[in-house]
N, CA, C and O atoms as a GROMACS GRO file, in nm:
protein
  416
    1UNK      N    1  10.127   9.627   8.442
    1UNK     CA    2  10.218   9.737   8.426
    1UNK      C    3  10.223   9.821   8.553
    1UNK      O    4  10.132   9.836   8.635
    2UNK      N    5  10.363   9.879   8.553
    2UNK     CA    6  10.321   9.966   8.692
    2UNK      C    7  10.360  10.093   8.638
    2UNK      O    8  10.452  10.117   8.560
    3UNK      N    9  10.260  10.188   8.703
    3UNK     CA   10  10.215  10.225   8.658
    3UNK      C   11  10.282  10.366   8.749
    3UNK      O   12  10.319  10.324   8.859
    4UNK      N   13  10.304  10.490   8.736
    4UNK     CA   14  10.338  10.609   8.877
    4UNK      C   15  10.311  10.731   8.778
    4UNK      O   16  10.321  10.746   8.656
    5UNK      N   17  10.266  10.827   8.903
    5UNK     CA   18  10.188  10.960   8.816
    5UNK      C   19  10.248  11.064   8.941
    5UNK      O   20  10.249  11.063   9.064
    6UNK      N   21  10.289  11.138   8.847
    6UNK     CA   22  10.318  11.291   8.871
    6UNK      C   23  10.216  11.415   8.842
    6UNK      O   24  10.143  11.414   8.743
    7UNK      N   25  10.216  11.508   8.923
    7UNK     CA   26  10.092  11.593   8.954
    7UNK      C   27  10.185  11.723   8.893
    7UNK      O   28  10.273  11.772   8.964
    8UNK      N   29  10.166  11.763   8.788
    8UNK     CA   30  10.269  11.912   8.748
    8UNK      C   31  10.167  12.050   8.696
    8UNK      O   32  10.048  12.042   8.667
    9UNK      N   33  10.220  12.125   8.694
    9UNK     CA   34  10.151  12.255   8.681
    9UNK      C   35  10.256  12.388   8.655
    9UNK      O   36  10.372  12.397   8.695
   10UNK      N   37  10.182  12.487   8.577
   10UNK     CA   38  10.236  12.588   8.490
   10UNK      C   39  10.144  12.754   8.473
   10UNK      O   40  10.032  12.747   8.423
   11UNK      N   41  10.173  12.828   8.496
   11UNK     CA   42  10.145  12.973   8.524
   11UNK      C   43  10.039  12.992   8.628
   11UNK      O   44  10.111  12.999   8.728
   12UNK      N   45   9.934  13.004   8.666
   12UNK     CA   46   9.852  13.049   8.811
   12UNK      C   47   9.810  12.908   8.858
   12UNK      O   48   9.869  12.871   8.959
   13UNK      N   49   9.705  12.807   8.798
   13UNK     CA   50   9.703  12.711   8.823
   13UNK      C   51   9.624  12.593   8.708
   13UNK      O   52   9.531  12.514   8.718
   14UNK      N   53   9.714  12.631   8.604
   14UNK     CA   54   9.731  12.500   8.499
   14UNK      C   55   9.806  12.409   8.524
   14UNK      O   56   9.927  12.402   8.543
   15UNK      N   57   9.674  12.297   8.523
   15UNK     CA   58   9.728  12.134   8.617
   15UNK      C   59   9.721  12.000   8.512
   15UNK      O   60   9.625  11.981   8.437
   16UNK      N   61   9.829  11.920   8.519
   16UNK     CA   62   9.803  11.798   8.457
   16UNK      C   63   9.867  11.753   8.465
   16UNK      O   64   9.958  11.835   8.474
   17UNK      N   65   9.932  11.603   8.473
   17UNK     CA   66  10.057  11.525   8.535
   17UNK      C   67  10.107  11.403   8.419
   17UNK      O   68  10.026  11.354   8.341
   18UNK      N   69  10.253  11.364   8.423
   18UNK     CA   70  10.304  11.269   8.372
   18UNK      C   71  10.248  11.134   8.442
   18UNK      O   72  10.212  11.117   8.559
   19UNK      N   73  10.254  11.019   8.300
   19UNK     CA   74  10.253  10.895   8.374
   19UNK      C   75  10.387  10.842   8.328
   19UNK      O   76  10.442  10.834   8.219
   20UNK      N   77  10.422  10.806   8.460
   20UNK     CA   78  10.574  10.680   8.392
   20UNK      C   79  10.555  10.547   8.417
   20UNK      O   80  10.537  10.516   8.534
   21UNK      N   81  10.555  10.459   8.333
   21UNK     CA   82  10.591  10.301   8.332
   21UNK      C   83  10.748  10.247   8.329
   21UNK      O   84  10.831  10.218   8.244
   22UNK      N   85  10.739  10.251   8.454
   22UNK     CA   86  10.847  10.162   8.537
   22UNK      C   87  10.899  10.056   8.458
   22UNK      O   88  11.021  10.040   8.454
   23UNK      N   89  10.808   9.968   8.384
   23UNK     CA   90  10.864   9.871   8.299
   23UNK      C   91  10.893   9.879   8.171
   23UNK      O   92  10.991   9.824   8.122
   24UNK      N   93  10.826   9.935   8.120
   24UNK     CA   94  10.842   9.990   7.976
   24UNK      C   95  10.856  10.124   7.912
   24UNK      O   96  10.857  10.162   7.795
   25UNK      N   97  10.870  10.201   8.064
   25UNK     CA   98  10.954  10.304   8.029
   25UNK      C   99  10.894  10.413   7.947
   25UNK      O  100  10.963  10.506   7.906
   26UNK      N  101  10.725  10.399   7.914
   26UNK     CA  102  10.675  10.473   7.865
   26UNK      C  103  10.612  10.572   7.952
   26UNK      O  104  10.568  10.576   8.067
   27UNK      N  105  10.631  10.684   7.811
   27UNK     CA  106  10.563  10.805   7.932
   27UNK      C  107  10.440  10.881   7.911
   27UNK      O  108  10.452  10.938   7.803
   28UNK      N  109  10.373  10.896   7.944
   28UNK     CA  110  10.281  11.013   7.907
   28UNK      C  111  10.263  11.131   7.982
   28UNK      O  112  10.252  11.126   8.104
   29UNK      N  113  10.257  11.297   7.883
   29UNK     CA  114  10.225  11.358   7.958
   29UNK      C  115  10.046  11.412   7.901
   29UNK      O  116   9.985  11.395   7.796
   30UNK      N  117  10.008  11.486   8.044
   30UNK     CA  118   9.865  11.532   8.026
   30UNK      C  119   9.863  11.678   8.049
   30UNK      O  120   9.843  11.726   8.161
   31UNK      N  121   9.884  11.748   7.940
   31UNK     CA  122   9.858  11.869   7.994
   31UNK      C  123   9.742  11.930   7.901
   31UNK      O  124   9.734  11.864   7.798
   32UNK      N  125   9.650  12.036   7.903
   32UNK     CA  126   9.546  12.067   7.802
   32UNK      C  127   9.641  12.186   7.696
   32UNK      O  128   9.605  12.208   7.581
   33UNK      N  129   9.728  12.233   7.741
   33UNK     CA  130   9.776  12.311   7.620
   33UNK      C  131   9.885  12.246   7.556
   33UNK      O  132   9.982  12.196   7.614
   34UNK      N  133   9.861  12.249   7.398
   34UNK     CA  134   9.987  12.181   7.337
   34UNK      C  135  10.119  12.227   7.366
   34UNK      O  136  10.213  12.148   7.372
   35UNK      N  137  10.131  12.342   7.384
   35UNK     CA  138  10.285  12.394   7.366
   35UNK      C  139  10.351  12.373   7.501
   35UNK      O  140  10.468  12.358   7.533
   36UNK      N  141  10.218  12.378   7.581
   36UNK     CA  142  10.336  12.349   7.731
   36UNK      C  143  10.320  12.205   7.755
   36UNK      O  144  10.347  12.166   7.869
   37UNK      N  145  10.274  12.105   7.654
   37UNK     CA  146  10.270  11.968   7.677
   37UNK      C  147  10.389  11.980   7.579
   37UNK      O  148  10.431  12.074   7.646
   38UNK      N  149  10.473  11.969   7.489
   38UNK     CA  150  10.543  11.967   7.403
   38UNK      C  151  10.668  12.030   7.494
   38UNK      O  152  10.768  11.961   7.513
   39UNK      N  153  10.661  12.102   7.524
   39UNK     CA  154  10.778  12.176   7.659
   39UNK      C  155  10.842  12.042   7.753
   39UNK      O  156  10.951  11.986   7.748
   40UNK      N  157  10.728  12.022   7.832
   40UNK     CA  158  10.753  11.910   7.931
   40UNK      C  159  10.800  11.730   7.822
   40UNK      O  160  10.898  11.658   7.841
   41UNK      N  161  10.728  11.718   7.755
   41UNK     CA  162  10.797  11.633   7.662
   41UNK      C  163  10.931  11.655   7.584
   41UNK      O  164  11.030  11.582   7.586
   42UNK      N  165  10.915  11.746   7.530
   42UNK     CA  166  11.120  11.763   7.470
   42UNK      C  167  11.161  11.730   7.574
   42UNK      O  168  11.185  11.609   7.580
   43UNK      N  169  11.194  11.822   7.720
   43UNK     CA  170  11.284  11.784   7.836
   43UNK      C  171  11.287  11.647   7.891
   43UNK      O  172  11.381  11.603   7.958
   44UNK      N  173  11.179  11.581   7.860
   44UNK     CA  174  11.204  11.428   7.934
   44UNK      C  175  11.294  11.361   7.821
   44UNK      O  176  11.380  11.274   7.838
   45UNK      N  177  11.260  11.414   7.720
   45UNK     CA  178  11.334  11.362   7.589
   45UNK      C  179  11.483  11.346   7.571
   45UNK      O  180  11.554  11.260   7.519
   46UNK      N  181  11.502  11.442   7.622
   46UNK     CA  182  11.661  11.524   7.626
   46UNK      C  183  11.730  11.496   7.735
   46UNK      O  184  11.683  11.498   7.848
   47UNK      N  185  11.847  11.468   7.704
   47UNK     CA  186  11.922  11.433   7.788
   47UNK      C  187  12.014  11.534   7.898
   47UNK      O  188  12.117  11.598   7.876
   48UNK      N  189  11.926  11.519   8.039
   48UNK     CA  190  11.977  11.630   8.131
   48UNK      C  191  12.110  11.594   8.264
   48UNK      O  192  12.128  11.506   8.347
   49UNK      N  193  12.184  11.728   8.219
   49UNK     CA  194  12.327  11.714   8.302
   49UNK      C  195  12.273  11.811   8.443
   49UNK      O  196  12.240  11.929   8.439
   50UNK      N  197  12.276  11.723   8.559
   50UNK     CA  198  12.258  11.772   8.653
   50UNK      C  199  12.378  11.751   8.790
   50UNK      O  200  12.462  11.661   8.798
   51UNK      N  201  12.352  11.864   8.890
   51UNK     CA  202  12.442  11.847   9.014
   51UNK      C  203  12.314  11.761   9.157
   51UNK      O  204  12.208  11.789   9.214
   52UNK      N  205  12.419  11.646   9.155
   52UNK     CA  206  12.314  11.553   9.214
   52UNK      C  207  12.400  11.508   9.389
   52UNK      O  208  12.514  11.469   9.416
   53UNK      N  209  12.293  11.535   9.465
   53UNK     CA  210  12.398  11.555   9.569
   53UNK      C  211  12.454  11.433   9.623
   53UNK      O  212  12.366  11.346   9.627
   54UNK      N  213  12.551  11.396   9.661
   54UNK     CA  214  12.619  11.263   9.716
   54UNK      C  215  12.658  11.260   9.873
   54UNK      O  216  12.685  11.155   9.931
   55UNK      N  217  12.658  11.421   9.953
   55UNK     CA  218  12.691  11.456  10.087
   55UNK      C  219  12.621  11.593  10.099
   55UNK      O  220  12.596  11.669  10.005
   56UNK      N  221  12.589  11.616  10.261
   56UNK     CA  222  12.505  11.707  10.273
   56UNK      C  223  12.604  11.854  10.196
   56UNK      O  224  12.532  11.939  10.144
   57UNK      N  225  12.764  11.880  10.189
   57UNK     CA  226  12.769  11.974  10.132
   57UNK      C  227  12.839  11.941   9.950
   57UNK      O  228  12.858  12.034   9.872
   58UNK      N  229  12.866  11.807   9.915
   58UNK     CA  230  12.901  11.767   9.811
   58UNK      C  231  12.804  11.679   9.683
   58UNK      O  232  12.730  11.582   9.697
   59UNK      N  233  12.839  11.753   9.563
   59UNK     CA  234  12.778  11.732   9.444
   59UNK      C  235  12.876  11.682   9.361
   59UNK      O  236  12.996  11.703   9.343
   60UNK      N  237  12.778  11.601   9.309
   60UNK     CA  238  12.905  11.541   9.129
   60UNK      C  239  12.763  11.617   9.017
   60UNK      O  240  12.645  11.652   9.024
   61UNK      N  241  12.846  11.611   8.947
   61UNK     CA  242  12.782  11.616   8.804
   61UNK      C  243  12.728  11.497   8.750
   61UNK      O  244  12.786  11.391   8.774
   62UNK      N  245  12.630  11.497   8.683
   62UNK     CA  246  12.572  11.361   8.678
   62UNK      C  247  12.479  11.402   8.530
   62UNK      O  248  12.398  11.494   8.517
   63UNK      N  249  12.525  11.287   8.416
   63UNK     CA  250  12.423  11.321   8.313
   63UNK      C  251  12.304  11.184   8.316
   63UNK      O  252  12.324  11.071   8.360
   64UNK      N  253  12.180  11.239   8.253
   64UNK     CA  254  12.077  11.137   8.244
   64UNK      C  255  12.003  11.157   8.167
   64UNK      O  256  11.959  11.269   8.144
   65UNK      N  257  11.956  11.008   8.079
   65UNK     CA  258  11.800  11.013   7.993
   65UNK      C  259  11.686  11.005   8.051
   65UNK      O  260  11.614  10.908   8.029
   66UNK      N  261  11.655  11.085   8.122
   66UNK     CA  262  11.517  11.125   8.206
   66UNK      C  263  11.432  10.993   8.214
   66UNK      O  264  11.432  10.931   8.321
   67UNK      N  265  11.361  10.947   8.108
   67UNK     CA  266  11.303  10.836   8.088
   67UNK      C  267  11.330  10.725   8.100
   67UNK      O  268  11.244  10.638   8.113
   68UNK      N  269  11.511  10.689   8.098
   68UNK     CA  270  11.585  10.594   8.124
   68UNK      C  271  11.532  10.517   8.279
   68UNK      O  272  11.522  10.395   8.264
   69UNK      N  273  11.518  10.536   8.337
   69UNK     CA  274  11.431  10.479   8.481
   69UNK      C  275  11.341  10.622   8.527
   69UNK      O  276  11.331  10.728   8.466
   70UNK      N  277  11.263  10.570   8.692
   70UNK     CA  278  11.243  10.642   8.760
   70UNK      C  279  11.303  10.723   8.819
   70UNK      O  280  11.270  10.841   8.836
   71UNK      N  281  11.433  10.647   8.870
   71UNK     CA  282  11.522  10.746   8.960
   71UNK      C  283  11.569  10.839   8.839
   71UNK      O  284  11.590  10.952   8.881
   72UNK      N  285  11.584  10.832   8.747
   72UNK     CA  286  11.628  10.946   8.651
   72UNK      C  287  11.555  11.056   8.620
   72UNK      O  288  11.578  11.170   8.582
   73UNK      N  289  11.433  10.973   8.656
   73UNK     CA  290  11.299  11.080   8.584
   73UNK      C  291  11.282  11.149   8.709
   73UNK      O  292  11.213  11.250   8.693
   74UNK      N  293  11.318  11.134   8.819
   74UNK     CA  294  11.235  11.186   8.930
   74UNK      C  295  11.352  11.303   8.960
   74UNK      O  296  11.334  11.413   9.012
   75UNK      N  297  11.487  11.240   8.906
   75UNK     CA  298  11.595  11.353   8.889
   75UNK      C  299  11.640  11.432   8.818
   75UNK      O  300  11.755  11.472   8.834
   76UNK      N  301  11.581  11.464   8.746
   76UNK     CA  302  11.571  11.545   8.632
   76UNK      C  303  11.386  11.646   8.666
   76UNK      O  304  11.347  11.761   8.685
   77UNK      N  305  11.367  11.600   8.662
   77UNK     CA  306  11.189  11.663   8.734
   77UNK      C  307  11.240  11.760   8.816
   77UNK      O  308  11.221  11.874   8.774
   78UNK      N  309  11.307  11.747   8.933
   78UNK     CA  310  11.358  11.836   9.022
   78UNK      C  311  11.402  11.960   8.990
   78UNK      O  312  11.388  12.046   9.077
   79UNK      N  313  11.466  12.000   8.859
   79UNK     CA  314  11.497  12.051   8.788
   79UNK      C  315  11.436  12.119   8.702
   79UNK      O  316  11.464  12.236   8.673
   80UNK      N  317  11.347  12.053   8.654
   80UNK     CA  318  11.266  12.084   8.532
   80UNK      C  319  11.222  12.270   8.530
   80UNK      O  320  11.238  12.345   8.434
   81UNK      N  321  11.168  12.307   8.662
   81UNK     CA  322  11.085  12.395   8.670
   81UNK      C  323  11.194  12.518   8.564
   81UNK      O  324  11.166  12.600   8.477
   82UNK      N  325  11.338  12.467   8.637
   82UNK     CA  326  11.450  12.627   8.594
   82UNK      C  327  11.428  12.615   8.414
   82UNK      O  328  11.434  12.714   8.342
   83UNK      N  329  11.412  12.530   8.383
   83UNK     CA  330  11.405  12.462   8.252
   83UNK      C  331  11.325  12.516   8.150
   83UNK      O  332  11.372  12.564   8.047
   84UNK      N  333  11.196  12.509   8.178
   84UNK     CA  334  11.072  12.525   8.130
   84UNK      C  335  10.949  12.586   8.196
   84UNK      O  336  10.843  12.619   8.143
   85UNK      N  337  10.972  12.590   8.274
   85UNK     CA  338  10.896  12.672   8.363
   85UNK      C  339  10.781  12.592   8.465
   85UNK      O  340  10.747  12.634   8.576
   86UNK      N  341  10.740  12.493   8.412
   86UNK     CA  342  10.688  12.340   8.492
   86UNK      C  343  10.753  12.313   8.607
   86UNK      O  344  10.873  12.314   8.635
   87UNK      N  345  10.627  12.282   8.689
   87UNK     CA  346  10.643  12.233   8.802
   87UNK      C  347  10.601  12.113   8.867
   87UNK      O  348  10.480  12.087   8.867
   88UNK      N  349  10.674  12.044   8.916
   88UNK     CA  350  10.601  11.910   8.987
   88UNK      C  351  10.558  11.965   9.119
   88UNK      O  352  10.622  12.045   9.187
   89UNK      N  353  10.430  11.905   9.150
   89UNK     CA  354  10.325  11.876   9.260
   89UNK      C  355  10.359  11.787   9.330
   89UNK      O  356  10.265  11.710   9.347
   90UNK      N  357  10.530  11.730   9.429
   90UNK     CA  358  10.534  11.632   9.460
   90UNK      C  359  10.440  11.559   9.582
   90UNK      O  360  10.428  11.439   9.609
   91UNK      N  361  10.378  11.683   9.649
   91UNK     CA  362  10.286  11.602   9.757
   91UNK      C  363  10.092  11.671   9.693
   91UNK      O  364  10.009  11.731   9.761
   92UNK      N  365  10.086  11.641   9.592
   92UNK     CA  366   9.914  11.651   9.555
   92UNK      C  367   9.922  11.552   9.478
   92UNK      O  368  10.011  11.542   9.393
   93UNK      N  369   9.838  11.475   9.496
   93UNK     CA  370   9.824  11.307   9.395
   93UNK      C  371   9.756  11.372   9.243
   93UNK      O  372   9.736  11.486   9.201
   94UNK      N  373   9.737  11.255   9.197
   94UNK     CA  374   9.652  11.268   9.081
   94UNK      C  375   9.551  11.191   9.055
   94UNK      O  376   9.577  11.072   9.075
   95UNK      N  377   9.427  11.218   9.011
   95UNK     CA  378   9.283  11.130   9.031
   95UNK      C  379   9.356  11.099   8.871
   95UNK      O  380   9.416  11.179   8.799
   96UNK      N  381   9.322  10.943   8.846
   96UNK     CA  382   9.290  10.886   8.698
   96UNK      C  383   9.150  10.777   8.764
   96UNK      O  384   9.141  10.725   8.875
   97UNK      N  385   9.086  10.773   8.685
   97UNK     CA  386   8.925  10.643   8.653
   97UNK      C  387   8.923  10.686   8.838
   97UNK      O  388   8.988  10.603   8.903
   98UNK      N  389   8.871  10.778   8.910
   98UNK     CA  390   8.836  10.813   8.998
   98UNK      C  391   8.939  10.752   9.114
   98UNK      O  392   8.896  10.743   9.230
   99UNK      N  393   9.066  10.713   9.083
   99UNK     CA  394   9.147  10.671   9.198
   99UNK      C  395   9.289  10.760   9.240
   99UNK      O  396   9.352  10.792   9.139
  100UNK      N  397   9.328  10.788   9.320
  100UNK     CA  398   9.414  10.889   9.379
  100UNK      C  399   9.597  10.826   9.383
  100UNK      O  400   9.644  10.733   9.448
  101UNK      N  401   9.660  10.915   9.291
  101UNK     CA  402   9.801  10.853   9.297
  101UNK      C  403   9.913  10.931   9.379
  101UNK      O  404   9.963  11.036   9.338
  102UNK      N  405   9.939  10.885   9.472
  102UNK     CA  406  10.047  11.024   9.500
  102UNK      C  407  10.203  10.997   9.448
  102UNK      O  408  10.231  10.889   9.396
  103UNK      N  409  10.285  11.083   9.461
  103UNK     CA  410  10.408  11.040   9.330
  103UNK      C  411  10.502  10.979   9.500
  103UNK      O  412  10.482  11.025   9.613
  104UNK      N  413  10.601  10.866   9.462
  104UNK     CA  414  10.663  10.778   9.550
  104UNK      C  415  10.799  10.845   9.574
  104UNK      O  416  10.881  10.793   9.648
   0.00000   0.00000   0.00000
């Protein structure tokens, strides 16, 4: 399976990151509080309409099932924070079984 991890975080410095499977499309998130793990899960859930840029000054509108691929998930993430208040860590990896992931 392949396997990619996101490093996210929420009010001073509550940390814990999504895993996405590339192949099967499954996701997990890790956060220690339920309600802001339940936050970040509805939104991957839900289907997000975003302005996705196509030229340095031009945007289309663009809808997506977050989970539907990576490139969806990683486009919709971008977003997320106005959303829910979550944030992705795109340059701090994430340790799982003592090995270091950084998000691609």
């Amino acid at each position: 399976m392949e396997w990619v991890y996101l490093a996210i975080h929420y009010g001073d410095n509550e940390r814990g990151h999504i895993a996405y499977n590339k192949e099967t499309k499954e996701c997990q998130v890790v956060l220690d509080d339920a309600a802001w793990k339940e936050k970040v899960e509805s939104y991957l859930k839900t289907e997000q309409t975003v302005m996705h840029a196509t030229g340095l000054n031009t945007y289309d509108e663009l809808t997506v099932q977050p989970l539907e691929s990576y490139e969806y998930l990683k486009l919709a993430l971008t977003r997320m924070w106005n959303k829910n208040g979550v944030q992705v860590d795109w340059g701090i990896p994430v340790e799982v079984d003592g090995q270091l992931y950084f998000a691609e």
